[in-house]
GUFIBA-19235 format. One line per 10 residues: number of its first residue (from 1); their letters; for each residue x, y, z negated of C-alpha. Coordinates in pm, 1 decimal. Each point is the difference from the previous one (the first is absolute). Last residue first. Layout:
NUM) a) X/Y/Z ~ ...
END
This chain:
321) xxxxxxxxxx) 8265.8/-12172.7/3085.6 ~ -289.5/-249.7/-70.4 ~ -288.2/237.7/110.6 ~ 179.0/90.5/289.3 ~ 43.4/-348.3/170.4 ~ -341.1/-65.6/-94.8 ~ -192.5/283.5/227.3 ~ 216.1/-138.6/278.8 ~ -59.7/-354.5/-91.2 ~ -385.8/89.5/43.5
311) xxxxxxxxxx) 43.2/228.3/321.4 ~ 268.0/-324.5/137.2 ~ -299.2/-251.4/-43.5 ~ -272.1/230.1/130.4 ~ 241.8/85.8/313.6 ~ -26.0/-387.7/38.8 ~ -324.3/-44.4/-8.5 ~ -26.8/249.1/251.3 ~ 221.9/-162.3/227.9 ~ -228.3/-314.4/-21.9
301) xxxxxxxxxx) -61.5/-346.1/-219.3 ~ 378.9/70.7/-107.3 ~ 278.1/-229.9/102.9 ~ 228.1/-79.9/-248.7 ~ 434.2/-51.9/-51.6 ~ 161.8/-76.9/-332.0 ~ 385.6/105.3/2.5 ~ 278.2/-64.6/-269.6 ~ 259.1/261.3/-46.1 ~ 67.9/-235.4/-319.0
291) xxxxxxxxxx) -65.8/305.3/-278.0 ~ -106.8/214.7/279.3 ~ -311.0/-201.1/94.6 ~ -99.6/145.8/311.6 ~ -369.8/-35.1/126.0 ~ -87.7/3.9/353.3 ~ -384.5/97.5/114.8 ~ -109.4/-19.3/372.2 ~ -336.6/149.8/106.1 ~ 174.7/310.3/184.5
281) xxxxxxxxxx) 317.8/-10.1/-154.9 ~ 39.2/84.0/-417.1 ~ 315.7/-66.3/-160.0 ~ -20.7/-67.3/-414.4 ~ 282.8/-5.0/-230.7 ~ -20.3/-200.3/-351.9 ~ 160.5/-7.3/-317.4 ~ -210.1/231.7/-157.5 ~ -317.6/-237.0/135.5 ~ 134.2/-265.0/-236.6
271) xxxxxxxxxx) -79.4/-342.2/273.3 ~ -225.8/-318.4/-35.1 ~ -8.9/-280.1/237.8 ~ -209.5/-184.4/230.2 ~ 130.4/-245.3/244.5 ~ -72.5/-324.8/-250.9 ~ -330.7/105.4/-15.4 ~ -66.7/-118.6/333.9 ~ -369.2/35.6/1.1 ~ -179.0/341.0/-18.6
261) xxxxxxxxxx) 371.6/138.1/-68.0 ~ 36.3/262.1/-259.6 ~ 254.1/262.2/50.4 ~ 95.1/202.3/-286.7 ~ 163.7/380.2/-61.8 ~ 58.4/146.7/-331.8 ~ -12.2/242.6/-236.3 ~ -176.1/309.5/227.2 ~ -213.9/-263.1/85.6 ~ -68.0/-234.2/304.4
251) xxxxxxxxxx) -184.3/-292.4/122.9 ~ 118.9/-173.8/337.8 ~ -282.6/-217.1/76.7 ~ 7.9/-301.0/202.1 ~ 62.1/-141.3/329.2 ~ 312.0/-257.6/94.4 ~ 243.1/5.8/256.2 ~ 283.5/-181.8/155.3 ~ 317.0/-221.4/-196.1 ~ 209.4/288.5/-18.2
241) xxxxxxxxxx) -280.7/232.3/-134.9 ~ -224.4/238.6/112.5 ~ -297.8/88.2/-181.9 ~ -356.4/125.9/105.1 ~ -156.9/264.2/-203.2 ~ -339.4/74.9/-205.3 ~ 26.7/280.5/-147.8 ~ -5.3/37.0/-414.6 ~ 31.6/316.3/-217.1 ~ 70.5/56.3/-325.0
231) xxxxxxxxxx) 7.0/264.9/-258.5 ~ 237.0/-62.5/-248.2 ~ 240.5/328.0/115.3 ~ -275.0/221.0/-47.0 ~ -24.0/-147.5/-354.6 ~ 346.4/107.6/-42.5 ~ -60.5/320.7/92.7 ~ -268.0/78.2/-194.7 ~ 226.2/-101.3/-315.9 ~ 274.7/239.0/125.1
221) xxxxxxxxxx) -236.4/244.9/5.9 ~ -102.2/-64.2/-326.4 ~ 313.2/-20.5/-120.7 ~ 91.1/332.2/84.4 ~ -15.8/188.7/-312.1 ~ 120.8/-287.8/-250.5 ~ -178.1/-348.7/-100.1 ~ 141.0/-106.2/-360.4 ~ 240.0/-219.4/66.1 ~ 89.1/-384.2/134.4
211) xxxxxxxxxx) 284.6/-67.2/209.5 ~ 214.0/-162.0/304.0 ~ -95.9/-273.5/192.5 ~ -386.4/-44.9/-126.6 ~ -55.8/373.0/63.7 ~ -177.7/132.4/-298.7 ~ -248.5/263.5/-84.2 ~ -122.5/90.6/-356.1 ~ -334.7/195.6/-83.8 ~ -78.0/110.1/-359.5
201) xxxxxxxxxx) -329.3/96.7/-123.8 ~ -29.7/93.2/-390.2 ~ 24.6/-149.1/-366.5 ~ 405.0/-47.5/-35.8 ~ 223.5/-210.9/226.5 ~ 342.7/-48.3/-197.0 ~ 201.8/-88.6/279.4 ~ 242.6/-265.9/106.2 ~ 67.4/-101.2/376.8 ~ 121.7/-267.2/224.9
191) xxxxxxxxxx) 148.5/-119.6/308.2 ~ 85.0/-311.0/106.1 ~ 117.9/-159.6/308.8 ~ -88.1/-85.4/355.2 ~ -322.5/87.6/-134.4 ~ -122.5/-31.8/-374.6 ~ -196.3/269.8/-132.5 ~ 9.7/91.6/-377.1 ~ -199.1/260.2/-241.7 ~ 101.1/-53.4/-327.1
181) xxxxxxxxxx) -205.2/195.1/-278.0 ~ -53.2/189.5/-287.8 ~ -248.4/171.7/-171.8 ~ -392.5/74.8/103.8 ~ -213.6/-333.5/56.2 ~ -59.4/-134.9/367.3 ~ -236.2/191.1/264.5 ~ 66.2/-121.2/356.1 ~ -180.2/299.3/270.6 ~ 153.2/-173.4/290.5
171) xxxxxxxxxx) 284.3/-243.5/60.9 ~ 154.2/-85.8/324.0 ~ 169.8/-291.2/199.0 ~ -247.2/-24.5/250.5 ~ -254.4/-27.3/-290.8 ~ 163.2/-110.2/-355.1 ~ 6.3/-249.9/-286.8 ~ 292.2/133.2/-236.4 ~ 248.1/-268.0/-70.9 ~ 7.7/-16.5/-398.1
161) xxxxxxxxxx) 364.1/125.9/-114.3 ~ -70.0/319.3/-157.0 ~ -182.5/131.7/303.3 ~ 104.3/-248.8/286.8 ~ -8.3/77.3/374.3 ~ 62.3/-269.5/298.9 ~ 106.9/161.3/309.2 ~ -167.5/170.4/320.5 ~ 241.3/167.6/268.3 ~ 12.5/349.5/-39.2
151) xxxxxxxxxx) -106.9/334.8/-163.1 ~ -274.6/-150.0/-238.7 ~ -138.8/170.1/-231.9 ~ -72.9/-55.6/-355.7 ~ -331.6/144.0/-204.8 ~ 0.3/-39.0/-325.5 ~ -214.2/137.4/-303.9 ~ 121.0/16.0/-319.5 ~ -227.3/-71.9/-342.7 ~ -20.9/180.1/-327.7
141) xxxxxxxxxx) -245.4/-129.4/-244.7 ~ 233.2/-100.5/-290.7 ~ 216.2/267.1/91.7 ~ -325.3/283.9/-38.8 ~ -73.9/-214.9/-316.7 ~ 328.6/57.4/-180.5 ~ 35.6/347.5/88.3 ~ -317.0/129.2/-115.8 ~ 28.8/-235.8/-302.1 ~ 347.7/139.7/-71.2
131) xxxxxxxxxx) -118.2/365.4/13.5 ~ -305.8/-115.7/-237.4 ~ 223.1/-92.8/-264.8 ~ 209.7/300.5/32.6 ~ -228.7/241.5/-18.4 ~ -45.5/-6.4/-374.4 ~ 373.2/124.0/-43.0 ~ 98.8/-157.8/-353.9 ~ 305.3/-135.6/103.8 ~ 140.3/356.5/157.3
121) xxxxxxxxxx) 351.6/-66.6/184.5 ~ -6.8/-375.3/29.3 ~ -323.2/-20.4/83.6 ~ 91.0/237.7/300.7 ~ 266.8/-217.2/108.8 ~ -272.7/-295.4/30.5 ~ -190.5/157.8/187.1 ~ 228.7/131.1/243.6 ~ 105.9/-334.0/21.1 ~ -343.4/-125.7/64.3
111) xxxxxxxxxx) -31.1/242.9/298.2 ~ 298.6/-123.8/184.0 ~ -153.8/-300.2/-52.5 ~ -308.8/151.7/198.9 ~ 145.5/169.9/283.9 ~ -317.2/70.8/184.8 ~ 162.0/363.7/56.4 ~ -272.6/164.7/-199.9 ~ 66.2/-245.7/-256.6 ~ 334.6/48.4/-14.7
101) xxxxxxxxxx) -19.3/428.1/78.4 ~ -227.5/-1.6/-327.4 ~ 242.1/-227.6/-209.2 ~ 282.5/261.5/87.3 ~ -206.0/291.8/-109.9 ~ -101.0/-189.4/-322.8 ~ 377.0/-56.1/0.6 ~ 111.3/408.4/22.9 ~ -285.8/134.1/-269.3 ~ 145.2/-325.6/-250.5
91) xxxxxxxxxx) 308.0/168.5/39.9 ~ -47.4/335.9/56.8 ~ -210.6/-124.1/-362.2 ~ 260.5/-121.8/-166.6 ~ 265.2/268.2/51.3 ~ -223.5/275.5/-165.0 ~ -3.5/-210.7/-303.2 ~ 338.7/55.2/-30.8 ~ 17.6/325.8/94.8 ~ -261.0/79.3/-220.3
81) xxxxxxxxxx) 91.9/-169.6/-280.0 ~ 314.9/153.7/41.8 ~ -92.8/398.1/-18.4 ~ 282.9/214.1/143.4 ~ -280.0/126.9/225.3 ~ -200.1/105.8/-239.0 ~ -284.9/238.2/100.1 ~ 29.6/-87.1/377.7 ~ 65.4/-324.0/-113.7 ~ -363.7/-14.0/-172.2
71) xxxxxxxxxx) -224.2/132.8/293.1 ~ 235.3/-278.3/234.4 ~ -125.5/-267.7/-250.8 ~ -362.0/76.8/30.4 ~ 24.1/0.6/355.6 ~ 176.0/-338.2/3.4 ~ -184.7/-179.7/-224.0 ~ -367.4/82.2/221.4 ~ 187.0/-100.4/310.4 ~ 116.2/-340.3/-214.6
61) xxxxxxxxxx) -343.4/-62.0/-111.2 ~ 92.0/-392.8/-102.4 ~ -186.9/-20.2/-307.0 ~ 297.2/18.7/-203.2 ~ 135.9/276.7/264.0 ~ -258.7/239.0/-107.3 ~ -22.7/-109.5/-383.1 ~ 420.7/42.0/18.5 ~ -72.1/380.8/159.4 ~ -252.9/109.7/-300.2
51) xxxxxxxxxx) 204.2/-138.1/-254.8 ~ 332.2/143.7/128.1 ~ -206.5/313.7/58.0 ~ -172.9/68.2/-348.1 ~ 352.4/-135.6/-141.4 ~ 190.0/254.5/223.7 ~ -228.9/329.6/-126.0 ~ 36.1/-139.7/-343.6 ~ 356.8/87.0/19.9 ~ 8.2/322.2/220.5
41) xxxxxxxxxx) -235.3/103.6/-247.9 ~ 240.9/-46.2/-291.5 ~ 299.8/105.1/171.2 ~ -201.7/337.7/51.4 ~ -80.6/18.8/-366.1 ~ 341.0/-39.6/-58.0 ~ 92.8/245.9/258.5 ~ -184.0/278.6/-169.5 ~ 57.2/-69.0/-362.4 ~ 378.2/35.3/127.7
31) xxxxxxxxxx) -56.5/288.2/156.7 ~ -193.1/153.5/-308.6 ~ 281.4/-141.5/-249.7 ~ 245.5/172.4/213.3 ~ -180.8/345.7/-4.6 ~ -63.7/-40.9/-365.0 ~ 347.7/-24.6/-76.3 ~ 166.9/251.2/265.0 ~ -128.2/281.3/-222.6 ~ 223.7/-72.7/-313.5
21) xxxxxxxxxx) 314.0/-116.3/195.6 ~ -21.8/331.1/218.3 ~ 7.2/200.7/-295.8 ~ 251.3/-223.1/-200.5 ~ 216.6/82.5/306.2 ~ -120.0/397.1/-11.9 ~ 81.4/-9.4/-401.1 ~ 389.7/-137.2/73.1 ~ 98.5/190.5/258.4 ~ -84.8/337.9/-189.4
11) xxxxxxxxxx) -74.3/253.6/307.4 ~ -311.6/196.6/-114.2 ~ 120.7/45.3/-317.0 ~ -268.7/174.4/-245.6 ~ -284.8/-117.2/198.7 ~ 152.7/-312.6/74.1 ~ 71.8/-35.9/-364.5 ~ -364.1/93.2/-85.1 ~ -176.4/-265.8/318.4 ~ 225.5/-304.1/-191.2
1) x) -138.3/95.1/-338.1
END
């Protein structure tokens, strides 16, 4: 035997090889028993998970997917079933988020989409019926509410192209369907706007001359200010003129300045109060038109008339700088 020779001559090349080659047989076939049988369990190890993760994300459990998923790469993660189904559901995971942030948002065709991306991605998701209801019906019953400012002069407003009926040039607490619309005010010329108005309170301001926007930080101000400005005041004056005198009231704004005559109505006459300068003397009042340099004398009822009159333009003159 193999053991004799080797007894007999310890060193013979050719009895320690067939030595080696002798015992090294049942320690290969025990290693490779061993990792078969380890194959094997890694196998049906992935099939219990692949079938356990797909019922998860079937169903639309994507959290519930996921774990089970991240148990198995951590086992396998040269596995491609599990990548690949591992894909799917960050997927579906990352629109459900993006549908939740929609409808949170009030953003409901943005919501739809999300919807509909996700239906794409997992066709037999249960939840996706009942996410496009929920979306559906929340647009179906959205509604905007506007309130628009005014910063100047009064002008006609339209919403889509139907004049808006207003008071002093203002809207209050509107409510028209969610989506998009055309806000327009027509002054000296037109100016417009384009927005998708979603379920919510929205409040606009517009000067007739320049602009319509959503109202900004200051607006407000600006908006008390301008109804400072429309505050009038009326003294009864008496008006010189080339031809003699006449009584009536002199009726003033921060907008503008008239005279109305009690009966020569042909004297009266209408003047921008930006354009105007006002000199005060004891009951006498002189107007400057500095587009024509134009003047317009009156006589107060008494000096302290008067001082009311320049007080009020006073208070005027700085509101319209």
């Amino acid at each position: 035997s193999i053991d004799r020779v080797l007894q007999l001559r310890p060193n013979d090349e050719r009895a320690v090889k067939l030595q080696r080659q002798w015992k090294g047989e049942p320690e290969k076939a025990k290693v490779d028993k061993t990792l078969a049988a380890g194959a094997q369990k890694k196998k049906k190890v992935g099939e219990e998970s692949y079938k356990r993760a797909s019922e998860q994300f079937s169903k639309g459990k994507y959290a519930e997917a996921q774990t089970i998923i991240d148990r198995w790469l951590v086992d396998d993660p040269q596995n491609e079933q599990a990548s690949e189904l591992q894909t799917k559901t960050k997927q579906a995971l990352r629109i459900k988020g993006i549908y939740d942030a929609h409808m949170s948002e009030k953003t409901y065709d943005e919501a739809l989409n999300a919807v509909q991306q996700l239906a794409k991605i997992n066709p037999e998701d249960p939840n996706v019926s009942q996410m496009r209801a929920a979306a559906a019906n929340k647009k179906r019953s959205a509604v905007a509410t506007l309130t628009i400012w005014r910063l100047g002069e009064p002008v006609p407003i339209s919403l889509d192209g139907e004049v808006l009926v207003t008071t002093g040039g203002e809207v209050t607490s509107l409510t028209i369907p969610a989506g998009v619309h055309k806000l327009e005010v027509k002054g000296t010329r037109t100016a417009s706007l384009r927005r998708d108005l979603i379920d919510g309170q929205y409040t606009f301001a517009y000067d007739g001359y320049n602009f319509i926007r959503l109202a900004e930080e200051g607006d407000a101000e600006l908006r008390v200010r301008r109804k400072t400005r429309e505050e009038t005041r009326k003294w009864r004056v008496e008006h010189s003129h080339r031809f003699g005198r006449c009584e009536g009231e002199l009726v003033m704004n921060g907008f503008q300045v008239e005279y109305r005559p009690d009966q020569e109505k042909n004297h009266g006459g209408k003047w921008p109060f930006p354009s105007l300068k006002l000199s005060v003397d004891n009951r006498d009042l002189e107007l400057v038109d500095a587009r024509n340099n134009k003047l317009e004398k009156f006589k107060a009822a008494d000096s302290n008339k008067a001082k009311e009159v320049k007080q009020f333009w006073e208070k005027l003159d700085k509101l319209s700088r």
